[in-house]
N, C-alpha and C positions, 0 to 999 in steps of 0.2 A: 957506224952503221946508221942509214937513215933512210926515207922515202925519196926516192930521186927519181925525178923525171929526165927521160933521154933523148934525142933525135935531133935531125934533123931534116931541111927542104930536100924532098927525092925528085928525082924527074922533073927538076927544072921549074916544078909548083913553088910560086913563091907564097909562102905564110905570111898572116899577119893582116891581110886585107880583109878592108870591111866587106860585109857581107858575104866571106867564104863561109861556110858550111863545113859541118867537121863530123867524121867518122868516127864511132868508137867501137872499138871488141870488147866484153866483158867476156872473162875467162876464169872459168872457176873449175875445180876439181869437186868442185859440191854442187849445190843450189845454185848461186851467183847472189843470194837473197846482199851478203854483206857489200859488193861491188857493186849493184844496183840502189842500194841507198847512197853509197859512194856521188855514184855517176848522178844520182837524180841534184842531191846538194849542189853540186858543183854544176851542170847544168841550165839549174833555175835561174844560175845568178847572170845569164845571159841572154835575156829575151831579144827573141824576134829571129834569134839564131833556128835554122833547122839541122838537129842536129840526127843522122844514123844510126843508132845503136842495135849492135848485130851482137847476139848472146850466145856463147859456146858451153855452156855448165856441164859439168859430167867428163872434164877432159882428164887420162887417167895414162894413156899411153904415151911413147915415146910419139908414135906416129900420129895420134893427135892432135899436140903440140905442133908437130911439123906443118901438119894442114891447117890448122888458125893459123902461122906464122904466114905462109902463103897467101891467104885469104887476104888477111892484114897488110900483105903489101899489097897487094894487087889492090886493094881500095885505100891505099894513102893512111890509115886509118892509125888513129891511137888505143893502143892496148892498154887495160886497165884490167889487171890480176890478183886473184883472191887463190893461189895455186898452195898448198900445205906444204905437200908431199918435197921432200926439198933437191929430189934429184930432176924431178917433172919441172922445177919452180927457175933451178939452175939451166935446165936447156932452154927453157922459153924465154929469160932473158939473155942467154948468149946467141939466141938468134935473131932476136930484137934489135942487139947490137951488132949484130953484122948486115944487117938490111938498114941501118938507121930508123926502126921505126920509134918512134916516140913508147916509151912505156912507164907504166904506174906498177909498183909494188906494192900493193895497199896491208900485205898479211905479213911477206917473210922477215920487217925491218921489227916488226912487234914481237915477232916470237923471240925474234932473237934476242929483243930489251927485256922480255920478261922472263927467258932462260937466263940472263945474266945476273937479273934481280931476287928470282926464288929461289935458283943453283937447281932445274931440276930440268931433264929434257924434259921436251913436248911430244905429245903421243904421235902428231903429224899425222891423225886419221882424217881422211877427207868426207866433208859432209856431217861433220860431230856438232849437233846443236843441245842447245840447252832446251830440257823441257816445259812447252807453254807455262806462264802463271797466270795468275791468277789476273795480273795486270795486264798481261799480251792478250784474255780473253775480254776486259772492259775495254781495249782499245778494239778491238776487233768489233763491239757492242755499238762503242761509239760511230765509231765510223758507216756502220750499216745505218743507225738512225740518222746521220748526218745526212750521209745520198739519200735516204729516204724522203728527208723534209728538205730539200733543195729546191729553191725558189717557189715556197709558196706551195709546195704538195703537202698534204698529211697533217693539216692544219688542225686536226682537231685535238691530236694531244699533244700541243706548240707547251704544254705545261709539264711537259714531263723532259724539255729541255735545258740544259743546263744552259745556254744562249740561245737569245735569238737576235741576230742581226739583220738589220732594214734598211732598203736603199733605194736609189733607181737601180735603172737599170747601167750596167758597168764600171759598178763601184767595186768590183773587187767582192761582192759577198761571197759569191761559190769557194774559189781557191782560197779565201781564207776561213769558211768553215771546214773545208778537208783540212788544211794544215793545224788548226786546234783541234778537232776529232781525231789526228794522226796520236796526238796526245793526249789521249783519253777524253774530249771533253763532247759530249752530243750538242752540237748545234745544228738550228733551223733557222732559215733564213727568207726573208721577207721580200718581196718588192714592193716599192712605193708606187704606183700608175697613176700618172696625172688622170684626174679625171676618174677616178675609182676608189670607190673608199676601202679601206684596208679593213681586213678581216676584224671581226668584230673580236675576238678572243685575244685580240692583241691589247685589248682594254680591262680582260679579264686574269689572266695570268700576272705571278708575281714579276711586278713591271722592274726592278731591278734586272731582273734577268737580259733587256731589250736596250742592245746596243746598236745608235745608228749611223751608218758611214754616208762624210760627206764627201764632193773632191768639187774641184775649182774649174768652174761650166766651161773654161777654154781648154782644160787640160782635159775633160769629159768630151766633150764635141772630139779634139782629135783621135780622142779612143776610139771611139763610136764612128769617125770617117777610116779609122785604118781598118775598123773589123769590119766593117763594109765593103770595103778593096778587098779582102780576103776571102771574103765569100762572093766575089766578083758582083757587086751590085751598086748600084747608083747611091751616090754619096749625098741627092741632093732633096730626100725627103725630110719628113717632118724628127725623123730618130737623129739626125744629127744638125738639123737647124739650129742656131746658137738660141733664137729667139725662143722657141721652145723647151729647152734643154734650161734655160733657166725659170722657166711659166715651171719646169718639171723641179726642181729644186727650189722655188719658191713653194710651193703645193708641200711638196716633201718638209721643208723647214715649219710651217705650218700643222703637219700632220704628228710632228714627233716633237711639239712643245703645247700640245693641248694634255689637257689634265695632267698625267704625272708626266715632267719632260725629262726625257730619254735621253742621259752623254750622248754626246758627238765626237767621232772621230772623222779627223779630216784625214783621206788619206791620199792625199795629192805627191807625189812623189816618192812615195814610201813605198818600200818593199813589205811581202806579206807578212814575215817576218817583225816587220816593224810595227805595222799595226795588229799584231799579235798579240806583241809586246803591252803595247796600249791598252786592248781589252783585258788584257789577264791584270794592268795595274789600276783597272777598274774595278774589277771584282774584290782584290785584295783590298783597295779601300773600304769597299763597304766590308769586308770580313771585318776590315781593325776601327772600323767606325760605331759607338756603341748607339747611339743614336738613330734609328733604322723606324723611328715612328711610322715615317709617311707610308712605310711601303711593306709594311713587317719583316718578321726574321728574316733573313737570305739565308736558305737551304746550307746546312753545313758540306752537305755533298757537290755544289757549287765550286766550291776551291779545293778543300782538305784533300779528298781522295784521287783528284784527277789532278796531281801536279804537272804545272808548265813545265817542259825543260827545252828552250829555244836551241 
């Protein structure tokens, strides 16, 4: 038994080409909450892709299976199933396979490893969560203060952050403060503006805490020319002028090596994930570093309580 994916090319669409676009159904007998983590994972890892996602939660009959299945073909689309119930779980993949459409079993290959491993059935109640704790309410904490102090709002209590991350502009701060707030940790994040001096409490707060991202002015300039086309606007002012873009990163290099200098993370190629990675084996140094004069103690609630788990 195992998670297997199925399908194939229908109606003469050929798979596979760059720049198709791809459909998904999530279909759940519950919330969808465990498919939509599913799908977002797997999604992220292919930018620039646009991708459909059409959510069916709450499907409970024979006949509403039937009508996702229909749906699902008529839009080419891959199903992705978080279904319990194991007679509901049984039609929706036998008609998956008689239309060819691609599908994900994300729940029933588990249950069944872990009836094999405890020797005990599964209740197969649809929508059965475990109740909040203690830690799904500090993530929940986190994450509001996160979107709160994004880019430069709410500056005034940047101290009661557990990070704060500074950059230009399309360094990646945002989506990598939500991805470490996903994980319990509250960051607030910074812009660098050529030409403006940075918030003064950035000189006042415990400077360990302020991490800042660099990336490589040509691999910047083409960021800043694609989000430009995206938003249909001229590619040819001063936000993606090369010559600028480094006056902006020289300014920047300048603003986070005056008095106490602030790690750098370059994050030119790297997934968010990666430079996640990075920040959290910053913090951990200084946890295991005894030596912490310049800057005093680093908060134990900094690391200990908001464990990383990538």
């Amino acid at each position: 038994m195992g998670i297997a994916v199925s399908g194939a090319a229908r109606g003469g669409q050929q798979r596979g080409v760059p720049g198709r676009s791809a459909t998904l159904f999530v279909v759940s007998d519950g919330g969808g909450a465990t498919a939509d983590a599913a799908i977002n994972a797997a999604t992220v890892q292919f930018p620039g892709v646009a991708f459909r996602v059409n959510r069916r939660p709450g499907i409970r009959t024979r006949e509403q299976v039937l009508r996702v299945v229909r749906e699902a073909t008529a839009s080419e689309a891959i199903v992705v199933h978080t279904i319990v119930v194991q007679d509901l779980r049984n039609l929706l993949v036998r008609e998956c396979r008689l239309r060819l459409i691609p599908h994900v079993d994300l729940i029933g290959p588990l249950i069944g490893y872990i009836e094999q491993e405890v020797g005990r059935k599964p209740i197969l109640q649809p929508g059965v969560a475990q109740a909040p704790t203690d830690e799904y309410f500090e993530r929940i904490d986190a994450i509001q203060f996160t979107v709160q102090h994004d880019d430069g709002q709410a500056i005034n209590d940047l101290d009661q952050a557990d990070c704060v991350l500074v950059g230009v502009s399309r360094t990646s701060k945002t989506p990598l403060s939500i991805y470490l707030s996903m994980r319990g940790w509250r960051v607030a994040n910074v812009p660098i503006i050529l030409g403006v001096d940075p918030p003064e409490i950035l000189d006042h707060i415990e400077q360990q805490k302020v991490v800042a991202l660099t990336i490589d002015p040509d691999h910047l300039e083409r960021i800043r020319r694609s989000r430009l086309e995206s938003l249909d606007q001229l590619a040819d002012g001063e936000y993606a002028d090369p010559d600028k873009i480094r006056d902006e990163l020289t300014h920047f290099r300048r603003i986070v090596r005056r008095g106490y200098p602030w790690p750098i993370i370059d994050i030119t190629g790297k997934s968010i994930e990666e430079s996640a990675k990075d920040v959290i084996a910053i913090f951990e140094s200084y946890r295991q570093t005894s030596d912490l004069s310049r800057a005093g103690r680093i908060p134990r609630e900094i690391v200990a309580p908001r464990k990383f788990e990538p």
